[in-house]
N, C-alpha and C positions, 0 to 999 in steps of 0.2 A: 796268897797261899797256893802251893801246886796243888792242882785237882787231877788227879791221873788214875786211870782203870782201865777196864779191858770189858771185852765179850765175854758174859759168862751164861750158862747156860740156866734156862727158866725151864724145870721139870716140876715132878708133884708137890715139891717142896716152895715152886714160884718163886716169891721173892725173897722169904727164908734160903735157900738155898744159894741165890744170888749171893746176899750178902754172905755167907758163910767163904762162899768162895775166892769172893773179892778181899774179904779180912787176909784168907790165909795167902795172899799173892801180895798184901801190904799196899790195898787200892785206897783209897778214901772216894771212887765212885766207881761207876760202873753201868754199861750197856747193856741190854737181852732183848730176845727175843720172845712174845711171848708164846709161840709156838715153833714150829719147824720153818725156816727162811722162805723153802721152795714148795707150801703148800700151808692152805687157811684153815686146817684142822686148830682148833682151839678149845680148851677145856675154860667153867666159869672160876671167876677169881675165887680166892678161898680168901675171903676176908679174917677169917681165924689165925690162919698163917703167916698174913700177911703182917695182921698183927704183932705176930711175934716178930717179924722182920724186922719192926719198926724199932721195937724195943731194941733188937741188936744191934742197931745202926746208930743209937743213940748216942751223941759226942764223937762217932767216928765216922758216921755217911751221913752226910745230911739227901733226902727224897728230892730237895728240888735242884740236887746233881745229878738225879738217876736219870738214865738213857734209855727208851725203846727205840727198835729198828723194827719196821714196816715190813712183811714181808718182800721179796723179791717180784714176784710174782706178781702186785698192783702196778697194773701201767695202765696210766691216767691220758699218756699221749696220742695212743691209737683207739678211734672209735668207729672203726670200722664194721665189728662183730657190736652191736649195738645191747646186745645181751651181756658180753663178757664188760665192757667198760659198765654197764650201769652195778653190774657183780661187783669189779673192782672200787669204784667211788662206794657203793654199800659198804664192804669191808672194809675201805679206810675209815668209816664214819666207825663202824662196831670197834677196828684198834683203838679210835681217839676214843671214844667211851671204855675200853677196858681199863687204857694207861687213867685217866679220869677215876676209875675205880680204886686202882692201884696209887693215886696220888702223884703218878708221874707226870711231869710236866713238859715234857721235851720227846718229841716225836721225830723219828729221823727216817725219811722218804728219797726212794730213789724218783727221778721225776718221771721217767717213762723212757720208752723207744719207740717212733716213730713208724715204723715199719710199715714204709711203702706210700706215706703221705708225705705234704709238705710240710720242714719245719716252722711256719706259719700257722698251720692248722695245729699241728702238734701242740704247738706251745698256748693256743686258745684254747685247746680239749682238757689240757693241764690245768688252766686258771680255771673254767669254768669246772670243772670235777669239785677242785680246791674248795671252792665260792660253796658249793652243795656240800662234804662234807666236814665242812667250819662253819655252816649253819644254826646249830646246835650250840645252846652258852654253855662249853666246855673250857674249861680253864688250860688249851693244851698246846703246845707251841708248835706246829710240823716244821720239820728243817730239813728243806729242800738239799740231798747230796750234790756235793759237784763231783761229777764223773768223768772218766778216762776220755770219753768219746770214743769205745771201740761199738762199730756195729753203725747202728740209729740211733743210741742214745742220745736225749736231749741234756744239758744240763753243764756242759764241757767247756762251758765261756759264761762268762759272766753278763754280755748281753742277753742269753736265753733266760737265766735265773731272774735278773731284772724282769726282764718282761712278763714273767709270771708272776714276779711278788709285783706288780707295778698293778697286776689285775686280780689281786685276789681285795676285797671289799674288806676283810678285820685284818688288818694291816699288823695288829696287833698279835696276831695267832700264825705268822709264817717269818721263816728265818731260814737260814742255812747254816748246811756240816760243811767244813771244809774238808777231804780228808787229801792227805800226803802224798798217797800211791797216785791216787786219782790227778789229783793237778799238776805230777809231776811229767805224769804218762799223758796229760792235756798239752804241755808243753809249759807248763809254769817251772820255771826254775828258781826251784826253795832254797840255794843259797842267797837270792835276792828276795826273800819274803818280806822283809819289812815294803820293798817296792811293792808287792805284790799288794798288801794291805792299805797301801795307801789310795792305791785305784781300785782295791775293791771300798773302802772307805768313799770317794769320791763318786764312782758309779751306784753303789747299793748303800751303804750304808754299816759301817763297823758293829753297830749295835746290833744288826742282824745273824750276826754270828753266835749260834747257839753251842755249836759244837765241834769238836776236832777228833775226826780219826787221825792218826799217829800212826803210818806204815811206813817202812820202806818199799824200797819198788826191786822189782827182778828185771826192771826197764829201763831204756836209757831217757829222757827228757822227749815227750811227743811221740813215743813209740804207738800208743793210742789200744792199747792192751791191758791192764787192773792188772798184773800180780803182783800180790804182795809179799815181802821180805820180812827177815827177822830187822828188828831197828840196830843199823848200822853196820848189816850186810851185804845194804842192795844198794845201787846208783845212787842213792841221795846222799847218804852219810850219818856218819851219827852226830858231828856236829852241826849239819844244818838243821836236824831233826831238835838237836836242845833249844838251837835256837827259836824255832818253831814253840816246842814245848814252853820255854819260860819269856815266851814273849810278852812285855808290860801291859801290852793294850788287851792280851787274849788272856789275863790272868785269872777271870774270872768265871771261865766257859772250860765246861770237861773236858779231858784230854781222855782219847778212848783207843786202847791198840785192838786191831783186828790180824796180829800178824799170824804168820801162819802155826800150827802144833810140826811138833820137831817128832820124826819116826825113830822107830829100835834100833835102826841101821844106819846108813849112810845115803839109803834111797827115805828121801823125804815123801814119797808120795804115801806111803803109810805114818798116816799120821797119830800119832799117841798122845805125847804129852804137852802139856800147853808152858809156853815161854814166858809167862806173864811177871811172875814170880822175880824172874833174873832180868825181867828187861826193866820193870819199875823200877828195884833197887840198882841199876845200870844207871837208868833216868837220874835216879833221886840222889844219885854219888857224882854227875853230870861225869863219866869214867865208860868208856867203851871195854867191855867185855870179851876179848878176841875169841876166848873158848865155851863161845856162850851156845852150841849145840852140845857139844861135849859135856859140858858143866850141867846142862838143863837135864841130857841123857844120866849119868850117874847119884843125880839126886832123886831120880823116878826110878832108878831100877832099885834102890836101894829097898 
């Protein structure tokens, strides 16, 4: 069965809201965050609500598809300021107890940036962070992202992911996101993905694949830069991207778009409305959409 959704937004409504949102884009899962990406302001779970979520979801989302995304701002890699890393492992432990609250079971973490250490030290500051918070018997999976490699980010090859899932001790509770933009802008070329899987199979482990973001990129292969595209407008394609999407072995792992919301105008930097809607049903007709800014714009302004 395709499992496909997107980012939706976790406000007062939390996971009521979520799912409302994801129904009307035609998801059967879905991503959020449970606060703001770029800051750990968090309000507590409303179990009342959530409740009602649950009932919405029923025969159309199953919870153990649902996605959290970690804020941005946890970096596990540098412990330099001894204060802010002990901050950051703190509030990875309170995210893995909310999603815990919430019933979610898939946790998705950028691994850090390095900034100004060695990627040796790095990638130890990561496993031991990990080790402390998966301490705790939380039934929660973290899914280490794999990233562009622009900056210091760790996480941009598959020997770095290794070596931090190789050190984290509950073997059980870490996994990896693959997502699109990311490994395209690493240098992984997604019309060769089945190779791709087959060495990350060989080196880590297939089953460790929790999750799949689903971007295009506004990059060329190895540019080493994260932007992402509408699906099947940017460098990758939309046929590598199906292929990615309905591939056998990943049939059982979300499929989650983060692309980007399409502006009132022609300058996309004002962003409005979100593509979710016309890029699922895109997906789900395996049919590239040429006038899919257009099409998304006339259906919002209506």
């Amino acid at each position: 069965m395709l499992l496909i959704g997107s980012h939706v937004s976790f406000g007062k409504d939390q996971l009521k809201g979520c799912v409302e949102q994801s129904l009307s884009y035609g998801a059967n899962t879905f991503m959020f965050y449970t606060g703001a990406p770029q800051n750990t302001i968090r309000s507590a779970v409303n179990t009342d609500i959530n409740g009602e979520a649950l009932k919405l979801m029923d025969g159309k989302i199953s919870i153990e598809n649902v996605v959290c995304h970690a804020p941005y701002i946890i970096n596990l890699a540098n412990n330099k300021d001894v204060s802010k890393y002990e901050f950051a492992i703190d509030f990875l432990k309170k995210e893995i107890k909310r999603c815990h609250e919430l019933g979610v079971k898939r946790l998705v973490l950028h691994p850090g940036s390095s900034v100004g250490i060695n990627i040796d030290d790095a990638l130890k500051n990561i496993t031991y962070a990990l080790n402390i918070a998966l301490e705790d018997d939380e039934d929660v999976i973290v899914a280490l992202e794999t990233m562009a490699g622009k900056g210091s980010e760790v996480g941009s090859n598959m020997q770095e992911l290794k070596t931090i899932i190789d050190g984290v001790e509950k073997t059980e509770l870490i996994g990896v996101c693959l997502d699109t933009c990311h490994l395209n802008d690493s240098g992984v070329d997604i019309s060769r993905f089945d190779e791709y899987l087959d060495e990350f199979d060989r080196v880590i482990g297939i089953d460790k694949i929790q999750v799949v973001h689903i971007n295009d990129s506004k990059n060329p292969i190895g540019s080493r830069k994260d932007r992402h595209e509408l699906i099947g407008i940017g460098t990758i394609g939309f046929d590598n991207l199906i292929d990615v999407i309905y591939n056998e072995r990943l049939e059982h792992v979300p499929k989650i778009l983060e692309t980007p919301y399409i502006g009132n105008s022609d300058d996309d930097k004002e962003r409005i409305y979100p593509p979710y809607k016309f890029e699922i049903a895109s997906i789900k007709a395996k049919k590239f959409d040429g006038n899919l800014r257009a099409n998304i714009r006339d259906f919002y302004r209506q």
